[in-house]
N, C-alpha and C positions, 0 to 999 in steps of 0.2 A: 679633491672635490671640485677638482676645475671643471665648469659646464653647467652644473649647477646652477638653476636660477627657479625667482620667486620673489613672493613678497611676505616678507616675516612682518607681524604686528605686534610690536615690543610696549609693552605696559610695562612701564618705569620711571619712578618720579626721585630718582637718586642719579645727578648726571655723572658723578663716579663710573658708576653701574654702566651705564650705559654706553660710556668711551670704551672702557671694556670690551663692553659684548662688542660694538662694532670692530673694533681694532682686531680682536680673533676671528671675526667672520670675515676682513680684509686681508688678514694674513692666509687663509688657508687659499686665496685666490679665485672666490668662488663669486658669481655673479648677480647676489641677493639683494637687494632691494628691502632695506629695515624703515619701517615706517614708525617713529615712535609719538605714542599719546602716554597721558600723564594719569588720566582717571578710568573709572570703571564706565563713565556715561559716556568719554571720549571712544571709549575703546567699542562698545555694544553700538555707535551710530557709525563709526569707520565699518564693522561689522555689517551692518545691513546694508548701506551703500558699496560694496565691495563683496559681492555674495559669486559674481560671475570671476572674480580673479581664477587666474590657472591653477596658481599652487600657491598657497599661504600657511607660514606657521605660527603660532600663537604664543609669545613667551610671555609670561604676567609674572609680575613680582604680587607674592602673599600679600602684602601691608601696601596700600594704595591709601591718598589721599578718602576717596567714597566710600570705600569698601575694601572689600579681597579680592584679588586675583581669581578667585573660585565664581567671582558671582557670576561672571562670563558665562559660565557652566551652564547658567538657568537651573540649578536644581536638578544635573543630569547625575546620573547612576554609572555612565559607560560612556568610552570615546562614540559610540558609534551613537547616542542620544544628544551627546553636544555638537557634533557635525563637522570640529572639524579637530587639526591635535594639537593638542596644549599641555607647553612646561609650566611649570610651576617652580620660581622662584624664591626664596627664602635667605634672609640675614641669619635666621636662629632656628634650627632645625629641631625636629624633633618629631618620634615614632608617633606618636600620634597625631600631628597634623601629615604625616607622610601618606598613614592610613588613608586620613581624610580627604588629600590631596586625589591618591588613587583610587576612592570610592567614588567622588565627585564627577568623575572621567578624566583628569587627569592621564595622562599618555607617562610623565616622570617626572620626578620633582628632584628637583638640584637645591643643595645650600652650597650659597654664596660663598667663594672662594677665587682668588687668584686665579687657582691655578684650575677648578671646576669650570668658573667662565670661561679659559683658555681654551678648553677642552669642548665649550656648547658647540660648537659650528660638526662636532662628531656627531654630539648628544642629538643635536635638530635630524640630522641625518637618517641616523638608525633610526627615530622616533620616526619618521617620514617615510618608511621603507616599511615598518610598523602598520602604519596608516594606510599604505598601499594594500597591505593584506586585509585589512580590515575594510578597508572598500569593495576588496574582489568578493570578500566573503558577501556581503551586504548584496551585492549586485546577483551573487548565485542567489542568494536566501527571496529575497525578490525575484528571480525568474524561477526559483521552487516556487512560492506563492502564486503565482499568477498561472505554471503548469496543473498545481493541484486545485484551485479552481475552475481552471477548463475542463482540468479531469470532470469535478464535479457535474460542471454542466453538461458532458458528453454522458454521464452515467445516468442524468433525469432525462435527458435527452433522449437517450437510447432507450429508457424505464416506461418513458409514455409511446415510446415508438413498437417496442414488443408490447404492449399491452391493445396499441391502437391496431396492429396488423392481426393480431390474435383476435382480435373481434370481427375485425374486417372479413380475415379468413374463414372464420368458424360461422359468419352471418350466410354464405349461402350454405355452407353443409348443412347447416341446421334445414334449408327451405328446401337444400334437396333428400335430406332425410323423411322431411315432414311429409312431401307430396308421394316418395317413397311408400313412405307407410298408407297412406291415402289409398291407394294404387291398389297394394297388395290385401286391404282389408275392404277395400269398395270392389273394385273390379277384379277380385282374385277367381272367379266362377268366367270371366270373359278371357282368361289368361292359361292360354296352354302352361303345360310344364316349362318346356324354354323359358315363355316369357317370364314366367316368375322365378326361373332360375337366372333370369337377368338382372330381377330386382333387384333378386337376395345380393346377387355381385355387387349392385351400386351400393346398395346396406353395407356393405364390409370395406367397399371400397371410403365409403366416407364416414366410417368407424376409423379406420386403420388411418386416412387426412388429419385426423382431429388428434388420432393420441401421438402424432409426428408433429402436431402445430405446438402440444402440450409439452411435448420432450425437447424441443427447439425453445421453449422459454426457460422452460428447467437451466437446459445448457447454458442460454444465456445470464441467468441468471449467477449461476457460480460464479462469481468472482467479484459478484456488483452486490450482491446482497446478502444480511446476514452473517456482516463479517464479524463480527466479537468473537473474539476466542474468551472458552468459559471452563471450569474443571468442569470433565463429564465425567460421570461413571456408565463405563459400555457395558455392565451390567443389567443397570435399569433400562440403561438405551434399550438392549436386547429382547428385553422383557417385552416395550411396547411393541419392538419389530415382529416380534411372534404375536402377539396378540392383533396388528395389525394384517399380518398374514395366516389367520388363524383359516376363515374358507381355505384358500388355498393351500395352505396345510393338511384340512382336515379333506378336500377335494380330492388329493394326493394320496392323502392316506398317509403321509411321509412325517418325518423325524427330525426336528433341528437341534442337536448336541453343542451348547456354552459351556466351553471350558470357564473355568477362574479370569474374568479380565481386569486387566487396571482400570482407575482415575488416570483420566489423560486430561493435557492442556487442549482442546481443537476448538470445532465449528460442530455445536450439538446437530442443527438442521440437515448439514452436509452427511454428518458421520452417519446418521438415521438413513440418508437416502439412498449412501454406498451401500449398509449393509443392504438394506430393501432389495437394492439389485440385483444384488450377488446372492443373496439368499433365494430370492423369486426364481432367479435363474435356474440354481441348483434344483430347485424342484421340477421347473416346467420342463427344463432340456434332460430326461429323464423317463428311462424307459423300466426302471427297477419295478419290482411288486412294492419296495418298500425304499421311496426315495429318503434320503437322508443327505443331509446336512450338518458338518463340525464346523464350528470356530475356535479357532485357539491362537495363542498368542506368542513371540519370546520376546524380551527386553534384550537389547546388545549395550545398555548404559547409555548410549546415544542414539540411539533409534528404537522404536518399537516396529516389532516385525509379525503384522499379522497373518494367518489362511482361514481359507472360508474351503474347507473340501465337501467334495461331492459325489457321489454313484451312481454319474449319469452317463449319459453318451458319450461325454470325452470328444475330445476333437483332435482333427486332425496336425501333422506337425506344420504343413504348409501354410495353413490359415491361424497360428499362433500370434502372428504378427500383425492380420489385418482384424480380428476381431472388433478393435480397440476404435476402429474407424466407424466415422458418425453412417447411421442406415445400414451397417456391413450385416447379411442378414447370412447366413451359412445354410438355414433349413425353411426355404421361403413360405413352404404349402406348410408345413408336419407342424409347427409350433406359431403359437400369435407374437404378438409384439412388431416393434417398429423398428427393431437393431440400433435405437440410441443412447439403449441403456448404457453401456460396458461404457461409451463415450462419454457420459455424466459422472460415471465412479473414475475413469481415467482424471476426467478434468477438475475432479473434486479432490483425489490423493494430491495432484500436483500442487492443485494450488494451495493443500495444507502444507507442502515442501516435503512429500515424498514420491516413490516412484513406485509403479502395479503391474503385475506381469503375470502369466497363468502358466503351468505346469498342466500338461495334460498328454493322454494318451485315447484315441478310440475304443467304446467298450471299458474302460477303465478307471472314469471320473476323471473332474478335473478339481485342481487347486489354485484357487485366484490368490496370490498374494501381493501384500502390499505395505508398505511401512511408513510410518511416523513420526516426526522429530519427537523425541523425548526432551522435553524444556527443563525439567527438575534437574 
């Protein structure tokens, strides 16, 4: 133990006791510095005036003239509530003041002995080495706290900031929509064909702004909002998903087939919005008399493994990989949309903790699957 140094605060009103304890802390050759007082007042006032010491240990005998060795403690539950580490001494041992010793925060409690006291200058040690961990830990648990409040703040942060640039954004499209329509319902007789096939352009062009400003919050939003995971039944879910796509369903003329699904552990809001996409999809990207759409499912015991298949166009094998990518649009004129869909249901499987990937051929449909931790 040579190198060793500090200052131990030895609560001890038995000078027996206390020859002891110094004589084995002299013998192991280590460079401690024993400070001893007599009572519990002695000991809580050395305490507050010695709060910047380096390193200090705390040995208290149970049975003090004021009190106990414990009252130190303040009423603590845990070393890491009493602040710093403390033995706890005893002439007369026993399982239940031991308990109480280490309920108290207590770090170890020793009865009195020869050849135990001989031994404390080990006991301070490993207890002190104890302490060391219980600091590191403290210090990470505190730089946890103080990351996941920044978090917090970075995510109202960034919640009034998409919400501010969404308004911002969408404040002229709206004025250039509105003089838009002005234009083409006032001056549509002073307006060759051109010009009102320019209108129409700007109309689509700031339709097609708006549902990109909307699908850029979407995205944003995954991961910030709506996070509770809750039992779903993708049953019901389905239910509303088709009745919510019921126009375009009946638009289509097309068919969406629910196999039998499970109660899963997820994100009700998210799972509603994957299937939306992928289902929408299947329809619109679809040249069938009778578009159609399956879901079905497998359990693997640890994952659930969905597909959403379809009888549509199909894609091709080169563009399998870049679908996935935000605005990636494949058929810019022939079909609507912003190409941020596929990008919203990517960012939503991951961040439930799975992964999504499409099987597809030209002419032949295609099949988005995608999987889910199974938490049961």
């Amino acid at each position: 133990m040579e190198g060793v140094f500090g200052t131990i605060l030895l609560i001890e009103d038995e000078e027996s006791h206390v020859e002891l304890i110094r004589r084995a802390f002299e013998d192991t050759g280590s460079n401690w510095e024993i400070h001893r007082v007599v009572t519990v007042r002695e000991a809580l006032k050395w305490l507050g005036e010695n709060k910047s010491k380096q390193i200090f240990l705390v040995i208290a005998d149970y049975l003090l003239p004021d009190g106990t060795g414990l009252d130190i403690a303040n009423g603590a539950k845990s070393p890491e509530e009493v602040g710093f580490p403390l033995i706890i001494l005893t002439s007369h041992g026993s399982e239940q003041l031991a308990v109480r010793s280490l309920k108290s925060g207590a770090m170890d409690y020793v009865v009195k002995s020869a050849e135990s006291l001989q031994e404390l200058p080990w006991t301070a040690e490993r207890v002190l080495r104890e302490w060391g961990h219980i600091t590191e830990r403290r210090k990470i648990e505190k730089e946890l706290e103080r990351y996941v409040k920044e978090l917090e703040q970075v995510n109202r942060d960034l919640k009034e900031f998409t919400s501010t640039v969404s308004h911002d954004l969408k404040a002229p499209l709206r004025t250039i929509q509105a003089f838009s329509t002005l234009l083409m319902e006032d001056y549509a007789d002073s307006l060759d064909e051109t010009g009102r096939g320019y209108l129409n352009k700007i109309r689509e062009a700031v339709e097609r702004m708006s549902m990109q400003i909307e699908d850029l919050l979407k995205l944003s939003r995954v991961g910030r909002k709506y996070t509770e995971l809750e039992m779903v039944d993708l049953n019901e879910l389905l239910e509303e998903v088709k009745t919510d796509l019921s126009a375009r369903i009946a638009e289509r003329k097309g068919e969406v087939v629910v196999g039998e699904l499970p109660t899963v552990t997820t994100q009700r809001v998210w799972m509603k919005e994957l299937f939306m996409n992928l289902i929408d999809n299947g329809l619109k990207f679809n040249k069938s008399a009778k578009p159609k759409v399956e879901i079905s499912y497998e359990n693997s015991g640890k994952n659930y493994l969905f597909r959403v298949r379809d009888n549509g166009i199909g894609i091709e094998e080169r563009y399998l990989d870049r679908i996935f990518n935000l605005f990636e649009r494949l058929h810019t004129h022939e079909y609507d949309g912003t190409g941020a869909g596929l990008t919203i249901c990517k960012k939503i499987v991951e961040e439930l903790g799975g992964v999504i990937w499409v099987e597809s051929k030209p002419g032949k449909g295609s099949t988005f699957c995608f999987t889910l931790p199974n938490y049961r």
